[in-house]
C-alpha positions as CSV (number, residue, x, y, z in Angstrom):
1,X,-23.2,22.4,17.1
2,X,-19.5,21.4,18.1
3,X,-18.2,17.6,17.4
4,X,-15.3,16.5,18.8
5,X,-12.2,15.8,16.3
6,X,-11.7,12.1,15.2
7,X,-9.6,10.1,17.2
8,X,-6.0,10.6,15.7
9,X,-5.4,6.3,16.2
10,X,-8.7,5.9,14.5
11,X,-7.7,8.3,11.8
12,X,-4.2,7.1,11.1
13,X,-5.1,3.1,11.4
14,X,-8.0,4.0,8.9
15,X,-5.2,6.2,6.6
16,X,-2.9,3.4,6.9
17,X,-5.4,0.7,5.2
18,X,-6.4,2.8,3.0
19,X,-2.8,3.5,1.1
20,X,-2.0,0.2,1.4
21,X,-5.0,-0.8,-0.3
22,X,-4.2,1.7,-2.8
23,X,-0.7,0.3,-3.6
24,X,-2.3,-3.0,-4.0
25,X,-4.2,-2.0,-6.3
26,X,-1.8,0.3,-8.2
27,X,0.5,-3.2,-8.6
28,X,-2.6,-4.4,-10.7
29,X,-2.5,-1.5,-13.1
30,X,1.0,-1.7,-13.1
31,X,0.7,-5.0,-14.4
32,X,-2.0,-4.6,-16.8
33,X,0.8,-2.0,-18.6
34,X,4.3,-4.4,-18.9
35,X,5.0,-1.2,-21.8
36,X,5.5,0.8,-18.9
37,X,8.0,-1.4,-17.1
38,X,10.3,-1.1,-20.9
39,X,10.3,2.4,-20.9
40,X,12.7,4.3,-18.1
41,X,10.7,7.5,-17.8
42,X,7.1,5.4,-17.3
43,X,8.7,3.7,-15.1
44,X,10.1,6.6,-12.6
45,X,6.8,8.0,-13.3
46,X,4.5,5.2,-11.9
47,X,7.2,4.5,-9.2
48,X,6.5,7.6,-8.6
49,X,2.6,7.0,-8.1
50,X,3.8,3.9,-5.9
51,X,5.8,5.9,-3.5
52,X,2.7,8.7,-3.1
53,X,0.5,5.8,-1.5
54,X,3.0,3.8,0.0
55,X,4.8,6.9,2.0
56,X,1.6,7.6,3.4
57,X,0.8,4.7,4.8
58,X,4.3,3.9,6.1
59,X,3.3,7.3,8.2
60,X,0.3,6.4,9.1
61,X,1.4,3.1,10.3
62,X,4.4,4.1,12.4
63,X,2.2,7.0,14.2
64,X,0.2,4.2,15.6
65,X,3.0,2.6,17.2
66,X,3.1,4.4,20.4
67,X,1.8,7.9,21.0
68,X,3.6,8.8,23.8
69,X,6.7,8.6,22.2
70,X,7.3,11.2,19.5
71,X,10.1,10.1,19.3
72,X,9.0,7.0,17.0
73,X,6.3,9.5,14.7
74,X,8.7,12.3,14.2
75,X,12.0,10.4,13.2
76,X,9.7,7.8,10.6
77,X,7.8,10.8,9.1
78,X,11.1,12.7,8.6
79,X,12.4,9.6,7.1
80,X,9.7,9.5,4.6
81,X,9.0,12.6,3.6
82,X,12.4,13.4,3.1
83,X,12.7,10.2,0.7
84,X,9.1,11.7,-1.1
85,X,11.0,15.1,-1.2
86,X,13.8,13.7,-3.1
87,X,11.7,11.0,-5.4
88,X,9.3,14.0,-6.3
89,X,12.2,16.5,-7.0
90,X,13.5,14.0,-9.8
91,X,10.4,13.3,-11.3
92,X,9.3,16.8,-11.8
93,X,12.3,17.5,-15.1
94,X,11.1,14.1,-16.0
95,X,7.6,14.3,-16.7
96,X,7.2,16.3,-19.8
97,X,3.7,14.8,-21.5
98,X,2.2,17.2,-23.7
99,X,-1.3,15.7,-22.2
100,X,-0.1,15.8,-18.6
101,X,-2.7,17.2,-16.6
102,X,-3.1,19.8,-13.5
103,X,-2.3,17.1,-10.9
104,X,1.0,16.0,-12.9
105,X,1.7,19.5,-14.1
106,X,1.8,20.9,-10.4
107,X,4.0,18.0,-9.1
108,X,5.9,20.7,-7.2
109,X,3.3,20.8,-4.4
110,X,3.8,17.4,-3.5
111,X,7.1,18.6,-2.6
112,X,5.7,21.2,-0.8
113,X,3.4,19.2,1.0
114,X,6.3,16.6,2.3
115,X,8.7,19.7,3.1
116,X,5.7,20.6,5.3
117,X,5.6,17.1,7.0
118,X,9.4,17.7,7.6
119,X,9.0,20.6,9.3
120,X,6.2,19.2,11.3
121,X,8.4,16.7,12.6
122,X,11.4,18.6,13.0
123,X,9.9,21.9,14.6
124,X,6.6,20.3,16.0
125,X,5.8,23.5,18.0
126,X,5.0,25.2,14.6
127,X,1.6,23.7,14.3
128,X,0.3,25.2,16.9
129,X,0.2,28.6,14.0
130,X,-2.7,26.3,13.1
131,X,-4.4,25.7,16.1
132,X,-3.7,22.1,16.2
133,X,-1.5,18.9,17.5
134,X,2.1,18.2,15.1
135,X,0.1,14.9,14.5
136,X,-3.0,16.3,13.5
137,X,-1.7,18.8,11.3
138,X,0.4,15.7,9.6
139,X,-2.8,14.5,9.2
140,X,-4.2,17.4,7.2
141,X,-0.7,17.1,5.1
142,X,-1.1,12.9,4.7
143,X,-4.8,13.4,3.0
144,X,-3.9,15.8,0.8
145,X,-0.8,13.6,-0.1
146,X,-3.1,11.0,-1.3
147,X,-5.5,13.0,-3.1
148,X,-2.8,14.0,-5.3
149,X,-1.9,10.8,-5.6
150,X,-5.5,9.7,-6.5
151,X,-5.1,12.8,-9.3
152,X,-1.5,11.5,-10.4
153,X,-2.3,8.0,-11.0
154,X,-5.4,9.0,-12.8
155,X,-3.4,11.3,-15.1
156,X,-1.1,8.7,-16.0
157,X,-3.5,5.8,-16.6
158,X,-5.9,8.0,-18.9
159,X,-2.7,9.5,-20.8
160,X,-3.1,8.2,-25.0
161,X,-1.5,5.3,-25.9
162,X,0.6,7.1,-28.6
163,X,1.9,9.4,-25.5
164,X,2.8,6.8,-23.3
165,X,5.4,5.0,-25.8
C-alpha cells in the first residue's frame, strides 16, 4: 500500500508550532532554576537547549513563506544552521558533567546535523542522493534536530543538584 508523503507546508507549519511551543515551555524551566542563570557554563548550556528549538522553528517558519522562491528557504536555513553550527561547536569543550548523558555526550552530531542543513541549502541538488526534495530532506534533518533537543534538555534538567552548582 503506497501513501502519498505529507504535505511539506503542512509539515513545516506543524514543525514550526511545535518548537515554538517547546521554547515556551523551556522559558518555564528556565525559570523554575534562577541557579542556572548565576552560573556561566549553565547558562551557555541551557541557551544552548533554547537555540536547538528555537533554530528549528525559525526554519520551519521561513520555509512557509513562499515556496516558489528558494531563494527565501535556502538563505534563512543557512543563516541558522550556521549560527547552531557555531553555538554547538562552543558548547561541546564546555559541557564536561560527569553525569552527562548520551544525548549531551554526543553533542557533536548536532553539528553534524546543521552542517547537513548547510549543505542542503547551499548545494540543494545533493538531496536528490536521497531520493528526495532539498526541502524534504531538511525536514528529515529539522526532526531529528529536535529530538536531540528533547534528549538535551532532558539530560540537563534530570542532572543532581550537587552537579549542577
Amino acid at each position: 500500500m503506497r501513501t502519498e508523503p505529507m504535505d511539506l507546508s503542512a509539515f513545516y507549519s506543524l514543525m514550526s508550532v511545535t518548537c515554538f511551543t517547546l521554547v515556551g515551555l523551556w522559558w518555564t524551566v528556565i525559570q523554575r532554576h534562577p541557579e542556572w542563570k548565576t552560573d556561566p557554563t549553565r547558562r551557555r548550556l541551557s541557551g544552548g537547549v533554547y537555540l536547538s528549538f528555537l533554530l528549528p522553528g525559525l526554519m520551519s517558519t521561513f520555509a512557509q513563506v513562499d515556496a516558489t522562491n528558494p531563494f527565501i528557504w535556502r538563505s534563512s536555513f543557512t543563516a541558522a544552521a550556521i549560527v547552531g553550527l557555531v553555538n554547538t561547536a562552543r558548547l561541546l569543550g564546555a559541557d564536561r558533567s560527569p553525569t552527562r548523558g548520551p544525548f549531551r555526550r554526543f553533542r557533536w552530531v548536532v553539528a553534524v546535523l546543521y552542517a547537513a542543513i548547510v549543505v542542503l541549502a547551499l548545494v540543494p541538488g545533493v538531496a536528490s542522493v536521497i531520493g528526495g526534495t532539498p526541502l524534504q530532506s531538511a525536514a528529515v534533518a529539522l526532526i531529528l534536530l529536535v529530538v536531540r533537543a528533547h534528549g538535551l534538555a532532558w539530560e540537563f534538567m534530570m542532572e543532581p543538584d550537587e552537579v549542577q552548582r
